[in-house]
C-alpha positions in Angstrom: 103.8 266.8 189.6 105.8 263.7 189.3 104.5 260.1 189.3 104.8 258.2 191.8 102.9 255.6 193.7 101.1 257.2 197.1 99.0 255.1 198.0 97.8 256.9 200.8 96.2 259.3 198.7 94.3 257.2 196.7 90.8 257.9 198.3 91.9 262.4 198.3 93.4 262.5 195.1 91.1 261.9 191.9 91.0 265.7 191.4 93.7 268.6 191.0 98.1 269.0 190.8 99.2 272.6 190.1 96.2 269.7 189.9 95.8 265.8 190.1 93.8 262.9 188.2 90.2 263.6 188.3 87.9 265.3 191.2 88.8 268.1 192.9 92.5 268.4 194.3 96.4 267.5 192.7 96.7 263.8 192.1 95.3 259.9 191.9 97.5 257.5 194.0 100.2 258.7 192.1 101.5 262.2 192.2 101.6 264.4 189.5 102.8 268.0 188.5 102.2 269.7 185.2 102.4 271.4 180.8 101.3 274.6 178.2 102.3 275.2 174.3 104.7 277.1 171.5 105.9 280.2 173.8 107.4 279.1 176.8 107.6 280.8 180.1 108.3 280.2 183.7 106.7 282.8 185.3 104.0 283.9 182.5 102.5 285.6 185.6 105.4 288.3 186.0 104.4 290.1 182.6 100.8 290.3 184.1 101.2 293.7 186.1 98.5 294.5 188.5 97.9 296.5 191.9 96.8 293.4 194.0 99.4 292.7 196.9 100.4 289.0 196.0 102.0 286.5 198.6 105.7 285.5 197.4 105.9 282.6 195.7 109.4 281.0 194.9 110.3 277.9 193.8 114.1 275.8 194.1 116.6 276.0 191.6 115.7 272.1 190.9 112.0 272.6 189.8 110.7 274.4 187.1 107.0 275.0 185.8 106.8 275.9 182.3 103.8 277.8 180.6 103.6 277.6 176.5 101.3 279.9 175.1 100.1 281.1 177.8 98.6 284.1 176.6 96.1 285.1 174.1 96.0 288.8 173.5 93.0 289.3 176.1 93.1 291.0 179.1 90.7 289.3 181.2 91.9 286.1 179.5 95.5 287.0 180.3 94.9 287.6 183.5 92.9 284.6 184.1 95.7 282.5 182.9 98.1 284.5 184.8 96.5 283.9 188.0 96.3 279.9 186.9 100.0 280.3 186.9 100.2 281.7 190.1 98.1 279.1 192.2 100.1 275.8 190.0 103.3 277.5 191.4 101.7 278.4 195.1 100.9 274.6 194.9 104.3 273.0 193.9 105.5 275.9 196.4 103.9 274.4 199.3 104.3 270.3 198.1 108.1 271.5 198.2 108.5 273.1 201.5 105.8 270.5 203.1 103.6 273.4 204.4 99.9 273.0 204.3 99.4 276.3 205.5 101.3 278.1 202.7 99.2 281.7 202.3 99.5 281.2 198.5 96.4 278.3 198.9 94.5 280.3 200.3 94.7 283.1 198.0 94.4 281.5 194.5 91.8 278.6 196.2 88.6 278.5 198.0 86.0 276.3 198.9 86.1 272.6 197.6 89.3 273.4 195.4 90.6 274.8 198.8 90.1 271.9 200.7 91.3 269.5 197.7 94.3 271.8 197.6 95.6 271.1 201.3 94.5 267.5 201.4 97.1 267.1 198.4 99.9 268.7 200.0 99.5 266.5 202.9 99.5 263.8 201.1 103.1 264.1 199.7 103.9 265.4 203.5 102.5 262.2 204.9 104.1 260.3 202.2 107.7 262.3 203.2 107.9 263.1 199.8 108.8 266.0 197.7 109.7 266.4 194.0 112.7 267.9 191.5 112.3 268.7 187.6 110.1 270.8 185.3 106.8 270.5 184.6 105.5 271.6 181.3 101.7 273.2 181.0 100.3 273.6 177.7 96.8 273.8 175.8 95.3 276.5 177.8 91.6 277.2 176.5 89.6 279.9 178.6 86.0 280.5 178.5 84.4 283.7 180.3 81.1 283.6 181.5 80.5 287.2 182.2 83.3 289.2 184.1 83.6 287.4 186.6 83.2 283.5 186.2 85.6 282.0 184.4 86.8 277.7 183.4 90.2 277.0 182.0 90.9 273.5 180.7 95.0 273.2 180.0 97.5 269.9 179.9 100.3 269.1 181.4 103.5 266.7 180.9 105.2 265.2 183.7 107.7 263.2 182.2 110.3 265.3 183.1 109.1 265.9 186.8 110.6 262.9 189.4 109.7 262.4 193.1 112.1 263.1 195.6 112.2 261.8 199.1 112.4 264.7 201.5 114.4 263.3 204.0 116.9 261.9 202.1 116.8 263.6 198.9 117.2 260.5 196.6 115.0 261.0 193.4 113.0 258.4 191.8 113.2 258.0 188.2 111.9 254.5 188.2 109.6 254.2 184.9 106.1 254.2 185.7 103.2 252.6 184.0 101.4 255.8 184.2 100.5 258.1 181.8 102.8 261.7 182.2 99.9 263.8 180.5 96.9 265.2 182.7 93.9 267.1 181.4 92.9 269.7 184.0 89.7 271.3 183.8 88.6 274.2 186.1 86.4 276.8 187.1 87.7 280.5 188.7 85.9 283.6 190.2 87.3 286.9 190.5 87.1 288.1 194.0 86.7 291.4 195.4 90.7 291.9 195.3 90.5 291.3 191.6 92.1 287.6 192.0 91.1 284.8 189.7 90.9 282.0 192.3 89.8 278.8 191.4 87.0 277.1 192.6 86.8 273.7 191.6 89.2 271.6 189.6 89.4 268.4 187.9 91.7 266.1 186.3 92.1 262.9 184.0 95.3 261.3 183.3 96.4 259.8 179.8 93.5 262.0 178.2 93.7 262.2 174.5 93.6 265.9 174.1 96.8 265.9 175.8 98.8 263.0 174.1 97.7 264.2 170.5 
């Protein structure tokens, strides 16, 4: 997501955006959004077919998440990534309508990541904020462990992503001191429905994997 100063999230958000900056959750005490590599796409999720009744996910013409190489000639790979996709555009889905309660959450999170997940969202609620742009995610490197445990460690660029206040729907593009490039690293299991939902997540802003 896009930076900007919250800095009522400060103690929730060292962890995920799409993700955030270090725990758990979608931020720091500035909020973020997200990157991938060479192919872009920005729904790499659509091409994954499966039987698995999905919630809707739709974002606004004004925000854009962009997946490069977001696929790696695997199936259980693919379909982990896929599934990645889905729950970074169920987040920025529910950041951009302010609703907590958004079923997506629930059905590409659980436990702590769950928890993380909703406390972020409120955050930009609380902060009346929402955000415009695009996103890139790039980078993506999955490692399996067995068939159904997976970790995904991807980066992300926000410079083009920009805060927007939801009331009045004035962006903010002033320059921050922030880094725009996150390192996300997180764990998945594959549930009985065959979703990849992810389990924990964590983040680090201005890594050097990311800015290389």
């Amino acid at each position: 997501m896009p930076i900007a100063v919250l800095t009522v999230a400060t103690a929730i958000l060292v962890t995920a955006c799409g993700g955030g900056d270090g725990g758990s959750s979608e931020g720091s005490d500035k909020i973020a959004r997200a990157d991938t590599g060479d192919e872009t796409s920005a729904l790499p999720s659509e091409s994954v077919t499966d039987a698995v009744d999905r919630p809707e996910v739709k974002l606004p013409s004004d925000v854009t998440d962009e997946y490069e190489d977001w696929k790696t000639g695997d199936d259980i790979k693919d379909a982990v990534l896929a599934d990645t996709a889905r729950r970074i555009d169920a987040t920025n889905g529910a950041i951009v309508r302010g609703d907590t309660g958004a079923p997506g959450l629930s059905f590409y999170y659980r436990d702590k990541a769950l928890t993380d997940a909703v406390a972020w969202v409120q955050a930009y609620v609380d902060a009346n904020l929402s955000f415009t742009g695009t996103t890139r995610y790039y980078a993506p490197d999955v490692t399996l462990t067995g068939d159904k445990a997976a970790s995904v460690v991807y980066c992300s660029d926000e410079s083009k992503g920009f805060n927007k206040d939801r009331k009045t729907k004035k962006v903010d593009k002033t320059p921050s001191d922030e880094s725009p490039y996150v390192l996300y690293n997180t764990r998945l299991e594959k549930n009985k429905q065959g979703v990849w939902q992810t389990t924990n997540l964590i983040s680090k802003r201005g890594d050097k994997k990311c800015t290389a």
